[in-house]
N, C-alpha and C positions, 0 to 999 in steps of 0.2 A: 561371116556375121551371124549372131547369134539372135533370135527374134525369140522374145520372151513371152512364156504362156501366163493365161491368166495367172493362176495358180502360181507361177516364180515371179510374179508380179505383185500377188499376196503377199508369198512370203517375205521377199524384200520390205516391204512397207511395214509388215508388223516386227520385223528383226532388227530394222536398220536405227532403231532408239539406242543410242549409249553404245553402239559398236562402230568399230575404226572400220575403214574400206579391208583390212587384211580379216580382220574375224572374220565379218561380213562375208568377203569371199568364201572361206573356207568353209561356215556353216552352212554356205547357199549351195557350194561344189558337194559337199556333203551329205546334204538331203535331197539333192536330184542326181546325184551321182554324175558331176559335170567336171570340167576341166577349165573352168570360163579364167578366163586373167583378170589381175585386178584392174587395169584398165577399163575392163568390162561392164564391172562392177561400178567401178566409180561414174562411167559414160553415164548410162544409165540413172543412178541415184543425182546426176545432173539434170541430164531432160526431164526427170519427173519432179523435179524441186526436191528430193527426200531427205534430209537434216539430221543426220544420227545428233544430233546439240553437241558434240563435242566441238569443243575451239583452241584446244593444246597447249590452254594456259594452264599455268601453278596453282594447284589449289591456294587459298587462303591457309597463310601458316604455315605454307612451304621453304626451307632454309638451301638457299644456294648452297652448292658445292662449293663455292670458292669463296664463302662469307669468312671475313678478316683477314682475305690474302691480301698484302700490301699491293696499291696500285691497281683495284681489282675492278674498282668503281666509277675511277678519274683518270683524269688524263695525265700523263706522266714525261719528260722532259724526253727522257730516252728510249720511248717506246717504238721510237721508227727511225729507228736507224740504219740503215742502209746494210740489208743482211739479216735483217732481226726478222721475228714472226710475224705474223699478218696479226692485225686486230683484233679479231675476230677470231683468234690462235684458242683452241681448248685442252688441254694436255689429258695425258691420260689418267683416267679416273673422273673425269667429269661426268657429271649427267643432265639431262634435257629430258622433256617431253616429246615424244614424238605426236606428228600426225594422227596417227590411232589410237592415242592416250595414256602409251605407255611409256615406264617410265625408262631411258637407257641411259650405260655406264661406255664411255669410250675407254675401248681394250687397248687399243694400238694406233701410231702414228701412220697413214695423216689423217686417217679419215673411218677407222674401225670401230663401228658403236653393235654393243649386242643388250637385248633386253635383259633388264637388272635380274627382274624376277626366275627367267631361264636360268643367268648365271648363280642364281643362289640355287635353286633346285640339284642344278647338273653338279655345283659343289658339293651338295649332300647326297648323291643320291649317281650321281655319272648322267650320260646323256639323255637325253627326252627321247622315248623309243619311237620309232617310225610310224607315225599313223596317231600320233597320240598329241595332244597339247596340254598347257597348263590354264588353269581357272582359278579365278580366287572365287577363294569359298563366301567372303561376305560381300564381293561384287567390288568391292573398291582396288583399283590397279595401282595403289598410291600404297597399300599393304601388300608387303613383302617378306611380311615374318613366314616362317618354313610350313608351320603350321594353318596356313589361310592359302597353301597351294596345292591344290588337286588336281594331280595328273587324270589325265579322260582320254579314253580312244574317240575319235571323229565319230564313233556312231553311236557313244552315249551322248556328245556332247549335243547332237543333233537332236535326242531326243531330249536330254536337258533343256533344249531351246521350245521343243515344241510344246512341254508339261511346265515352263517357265519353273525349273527347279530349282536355276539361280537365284539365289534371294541373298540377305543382308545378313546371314548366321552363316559361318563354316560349320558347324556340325549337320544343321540342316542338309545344307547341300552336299556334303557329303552320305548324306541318306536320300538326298535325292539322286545321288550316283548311282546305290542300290537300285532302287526303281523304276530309273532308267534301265538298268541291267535285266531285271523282270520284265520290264516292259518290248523289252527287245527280244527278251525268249519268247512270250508269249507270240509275240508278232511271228518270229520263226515257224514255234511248231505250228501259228494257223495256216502260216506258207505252206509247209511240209506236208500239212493234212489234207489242202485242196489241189497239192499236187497229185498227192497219193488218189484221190476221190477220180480225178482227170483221167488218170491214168487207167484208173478200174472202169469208169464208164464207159 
């Protein structure tokens, strides 16, 4: 069992606005350098009432995947037929909202869904490297063009979180990617320097 400090009690409370229980994790294992599960995380953001507001509904103006497939709305004469698909049948290519608010594309039968925005990235670009995620640069998960996806290693993205450099402009945030990066060196060499001082004392 993990028993949370003030401070990771902080931090959840002021992170957990607009993020799904998996970011959440990720940037919480991130900036205390933990290994916690998302079970953990979710336990928690229950005992304490926390409400990221998301609800995993469609935005307004959202278009089905399957808008003008015939049969796709009503009920159909030979939709259960002994053998046939379940109801509830989504074929491949469909997509949903997940729980965390992202938007995903089912790969494969029965049951393979991957996030949309990964697979357009990893299209252009090959796999998301170890250690690294993807950010949309104007904050909305519902934009998936190539250019509003900014690749980040875990320890910009942490400090992206802590300098709130996420905002509603991808060029912005991509310059707050930069200073994140600055701001991570700086942190370094003051590491470096009161080690050096320790060592000399």
């Amino acid at each position: 069992m993990h028993y949370f400090t003030s401070e990771q009690a902080e931090f959840l409370k002021e992170h957990v606005c607009g993020r799904g229980n998996v970011e959440l994790t990720e940037i919480f294992n991130a900036h205390f350098d933990l290994s916690l599960g998302l079970n953990q995380i979710k336990a928690y953001k229950k005992n304490h009432k926390l409400d990221s507001g998301l609800d995993g509904r469609f935005p307004t103006g959202h278009v089905p995947a399957n808008k003008g497939v015939k049969g796709a709305g009503g009920w159909e004469p030979t939709q259960f037929k002994k053998g046939g698909m379940p109801w509830n049948y989504k074929p491949v290519g469909s997509e949903r909202v997940n729980s965390e608010g992202y938007v995903d594309i089912k790969i494969a039968d029965p049951n393979k869904w991957r996030a949309k925005h990964v697979l357009a990235w990893e299209d252009a670009n090959g796999p998301v490297p170890k250690g690294h995620v993807l950010i949309f640069g104007d904050g909305n998960k519902f934009n998936i063009e190539l250019n509003n996806l900014i690749l980040a290693s875990r320890k910009q993205l942490v400090r992206l979180n802590q300098l709130k450099l996420i905002g509603d402009n991808t060029e912005l945030t991509r310059t707050g990617v930069i200073i994140a990066d600055i701001c991570n060196r700086i942190g370094e060499r003051k590491r470096a320097t009161c080690r050096k001082e320790n060592i000399n004392a």
